[in-house]
C-alpha positions in Angstrom: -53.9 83.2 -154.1 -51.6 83.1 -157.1 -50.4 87.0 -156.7 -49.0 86.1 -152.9 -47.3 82.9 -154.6 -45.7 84.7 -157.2 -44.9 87.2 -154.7 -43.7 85.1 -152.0 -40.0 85.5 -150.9 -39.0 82.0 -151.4 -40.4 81.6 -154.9 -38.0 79.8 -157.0 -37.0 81.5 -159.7 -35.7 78.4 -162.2 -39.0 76.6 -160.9 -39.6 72.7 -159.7 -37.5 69.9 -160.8 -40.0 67.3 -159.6 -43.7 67.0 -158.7 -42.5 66.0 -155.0 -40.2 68.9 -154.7 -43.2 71.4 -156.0 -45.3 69.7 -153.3 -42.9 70.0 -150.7 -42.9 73.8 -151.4 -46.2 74.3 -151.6 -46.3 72.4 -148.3 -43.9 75.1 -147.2 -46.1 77.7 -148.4 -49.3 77.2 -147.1 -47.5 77.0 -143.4 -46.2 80.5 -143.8 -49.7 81.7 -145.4 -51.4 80.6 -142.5 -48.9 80.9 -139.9 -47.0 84.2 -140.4 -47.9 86.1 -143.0 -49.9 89.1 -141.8 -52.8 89.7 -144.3 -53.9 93.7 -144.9 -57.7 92.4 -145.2 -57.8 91.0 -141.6 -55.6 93.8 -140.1 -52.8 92.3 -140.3 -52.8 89.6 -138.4 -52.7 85.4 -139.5 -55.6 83.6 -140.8 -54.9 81.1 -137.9 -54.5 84.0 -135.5 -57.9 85.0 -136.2 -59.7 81.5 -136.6 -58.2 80.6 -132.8 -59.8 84.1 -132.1 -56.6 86.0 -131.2 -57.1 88.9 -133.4 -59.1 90.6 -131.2 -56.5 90.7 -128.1 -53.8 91.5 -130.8 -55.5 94.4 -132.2 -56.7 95.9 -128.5 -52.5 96.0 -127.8 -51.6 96.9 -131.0 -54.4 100.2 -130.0 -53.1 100.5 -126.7 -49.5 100.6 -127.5 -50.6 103.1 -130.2 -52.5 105.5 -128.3 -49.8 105.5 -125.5 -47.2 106.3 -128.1 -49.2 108.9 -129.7 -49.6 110.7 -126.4 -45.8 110.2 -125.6 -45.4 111.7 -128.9 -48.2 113.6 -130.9 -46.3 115.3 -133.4 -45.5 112.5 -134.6 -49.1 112.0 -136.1 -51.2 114.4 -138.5 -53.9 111.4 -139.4 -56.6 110.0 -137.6 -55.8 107.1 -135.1 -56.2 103.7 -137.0 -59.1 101.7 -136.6 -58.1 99.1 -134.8 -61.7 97.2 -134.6 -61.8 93.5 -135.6 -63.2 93.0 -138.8 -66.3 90.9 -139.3 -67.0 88.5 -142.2 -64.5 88.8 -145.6 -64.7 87.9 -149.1 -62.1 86.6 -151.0 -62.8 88.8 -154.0 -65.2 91.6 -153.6 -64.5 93.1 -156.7 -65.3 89.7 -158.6 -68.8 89.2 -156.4 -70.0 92.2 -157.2 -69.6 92.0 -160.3 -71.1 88.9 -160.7 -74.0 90.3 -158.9 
């Protein structure tokens, strides 16, 4: 979590000038974790968008509209088509739990 903090747009440089005001922004935060930013490890969709179960009607028209432009289109692509398959279970750091293993 702290690398997408640090990383997040709205960081503030010169930091917090009060515990309220670093509450208020971590407040902030967590609504645009949650809300909109589009994580690579779920396929790029919201950690609320897939806990209400809409990742898999998102990914189907994210495939459709990608196979209907590859057709419109095909030299546009030299890789395979993307797989756009909901994912099942994730870890929050499989490099960490194996290692632990």
């Amino acid at each position: 979590m702290f690398r997408t903090v640090k990383y997040y747009p709205r960081w503030p440089p010169e930091g917090f000038k009060s515990l309220d005001e670093a509450r208020h922004w971590l407040k902030e935060f967590v609504y645009w974790y949650n809300n909109e930013h589009r994580h690579s490890r779920i396929k790029f969709v919201t950690p609320n968008q897939r806990h209400d179960g809409l990742d898999t009607a998102i990914l189907a028209k994210r495939k459709e509209l990608y196979q209907q432009k590859r057709n419109e289109h095909p030299e546009r692509w030299s890789k395979s088509e993307i797989n756009w398959q909901p994912i099942g279970a994730v870890e929050l750091n499989p490099e960490q739990d194996k290692e632990a293993a």
